[in-house]
C-alpha angles and dihedrals in degrees: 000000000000113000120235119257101186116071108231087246099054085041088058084045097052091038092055087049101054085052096068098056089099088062098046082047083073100032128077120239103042107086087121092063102045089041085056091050089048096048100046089053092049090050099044098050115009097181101031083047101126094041095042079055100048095046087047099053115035114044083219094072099077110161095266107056079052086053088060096050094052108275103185102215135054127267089261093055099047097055091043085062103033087059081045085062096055100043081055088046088053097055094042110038115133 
């Protein structure tokens, strides 16, 4: 099993972070930080791009309710790619 690389605290951190992206989407000024949530989920998932953002950024998107919507991976893989994306997010937040 792969080690962690992301302390709990700075997970919480990143995780809050990500959350906020629907608000910067509305406020000048923080292009930067919008532009850093949508890069590390490019670069995380290519082709999951658009799901790995939604479940990122609204607490209403769980797996689940993506499964129902036609996510078009498993639950392992998801999650794989959704702590990629936060490794990505640590190294390039703003």
């Amino acid at each position: 099993m792969e080690e962690q690389r992301i302390s709990k605290n700075r997970l919480c951190e990143l995780y809050h972070f990500a959350m906020q992206y629907p608000e910067w989407k509305r406020i000048a000024g923080t292009e930067a930080k919008c532009r850093a949530v949508e890069r590390a989920a490019m670069e995380a998932a290519p082709d999951l791009y658009e799901w790995i953002l939604l479940g990122v950024t609204d607490e209403k998107y769980t797996y689940r309710r993506l499964r129902a919507m036609g996510i078009p991976c498993g639950r392992n893989l998801y999650f794989e790619k959704r702590m990629r994306f936060y490794e990505l997010l640590d190294e390039m937040k703003p």
